[in-house]
C-alpha positions as CSV (number, residue, x, y, z in Angstrom):
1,X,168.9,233.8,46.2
2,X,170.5,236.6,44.2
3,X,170.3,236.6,41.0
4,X,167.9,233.0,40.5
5,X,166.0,232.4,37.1
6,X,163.9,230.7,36.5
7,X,161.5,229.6,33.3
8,X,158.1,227.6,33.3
9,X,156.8,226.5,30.1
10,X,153.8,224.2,29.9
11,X,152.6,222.3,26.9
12,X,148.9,221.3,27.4
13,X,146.8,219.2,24.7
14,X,143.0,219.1,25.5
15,X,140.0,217.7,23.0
16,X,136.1,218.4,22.3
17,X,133.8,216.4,24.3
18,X,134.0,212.5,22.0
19,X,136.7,214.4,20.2
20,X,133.5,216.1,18.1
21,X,135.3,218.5,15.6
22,X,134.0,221.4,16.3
23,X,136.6,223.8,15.8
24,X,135.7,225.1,12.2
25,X,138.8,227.2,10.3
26,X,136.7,230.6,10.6
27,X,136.0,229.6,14.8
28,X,139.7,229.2,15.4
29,X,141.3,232.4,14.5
30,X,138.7,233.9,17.1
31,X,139.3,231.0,19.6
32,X,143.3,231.2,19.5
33,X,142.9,235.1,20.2
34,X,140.4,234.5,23.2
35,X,142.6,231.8,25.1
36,X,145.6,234.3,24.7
37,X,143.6,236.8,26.3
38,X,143.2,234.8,29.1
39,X,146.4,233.9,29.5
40,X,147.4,237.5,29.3
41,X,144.6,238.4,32.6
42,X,146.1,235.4,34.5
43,X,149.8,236.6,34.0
44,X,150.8,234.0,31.5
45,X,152.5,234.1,28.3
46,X,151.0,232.5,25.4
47,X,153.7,231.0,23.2
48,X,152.3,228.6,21.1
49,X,148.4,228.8,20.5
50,X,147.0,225.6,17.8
51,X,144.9,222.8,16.8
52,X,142.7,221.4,14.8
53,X,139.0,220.6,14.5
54,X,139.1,218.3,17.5
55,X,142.0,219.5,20.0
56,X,143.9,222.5,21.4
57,X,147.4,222.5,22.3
58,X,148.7,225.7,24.4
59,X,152.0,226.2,25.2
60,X,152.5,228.8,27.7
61,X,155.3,230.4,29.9
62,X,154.2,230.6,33.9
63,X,155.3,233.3,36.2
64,X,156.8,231.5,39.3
65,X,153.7,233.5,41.2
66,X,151.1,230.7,39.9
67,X,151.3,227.5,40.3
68,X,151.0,225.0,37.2
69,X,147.5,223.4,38.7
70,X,146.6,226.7,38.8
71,X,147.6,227.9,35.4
72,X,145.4,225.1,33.7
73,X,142.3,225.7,36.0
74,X,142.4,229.5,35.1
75,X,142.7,228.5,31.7
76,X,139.6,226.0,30.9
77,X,137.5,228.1,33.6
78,X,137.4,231.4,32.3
């Protein structure tokens, strides 16, 4: 189809094993940066990178090469 668009954006919330608040202020600035990066290897856009001491949320733009199952496993694996 000529000129198609199209514009995947997943918002994904994950937590610490028992919701354990491990993510301290000085770990997050370094954490944020790392899951970017591997959104960047796995041709992703990282939009929104946050939480707190207990959860993540990511919200990231998908190429339509990957699928969202995909995106998520290449995400929490790496």
């Amino acid at each position: 189809m000529a000129n198609s668009y199209t514009y995947i954006l997943i918002h994904y919330v994950f937590s610490t094993k028992n919701r354990e608040k491990l993510i301290t202020a000085p770990l997050q600035k370094r954490l944020w940066s790392y899951m970017g990066g591997i959104a960047r290897e796995n041709n992703m856009k990282a939009l929104a990178i946050g939480g707190i001491e207990d959860h993540v949320h990511l919200l990231i733009s998908l190429s339509v090469t990957i699928s969202i199952s995909k995106a998520i496993q290449s995400s929490l694996q790496d």
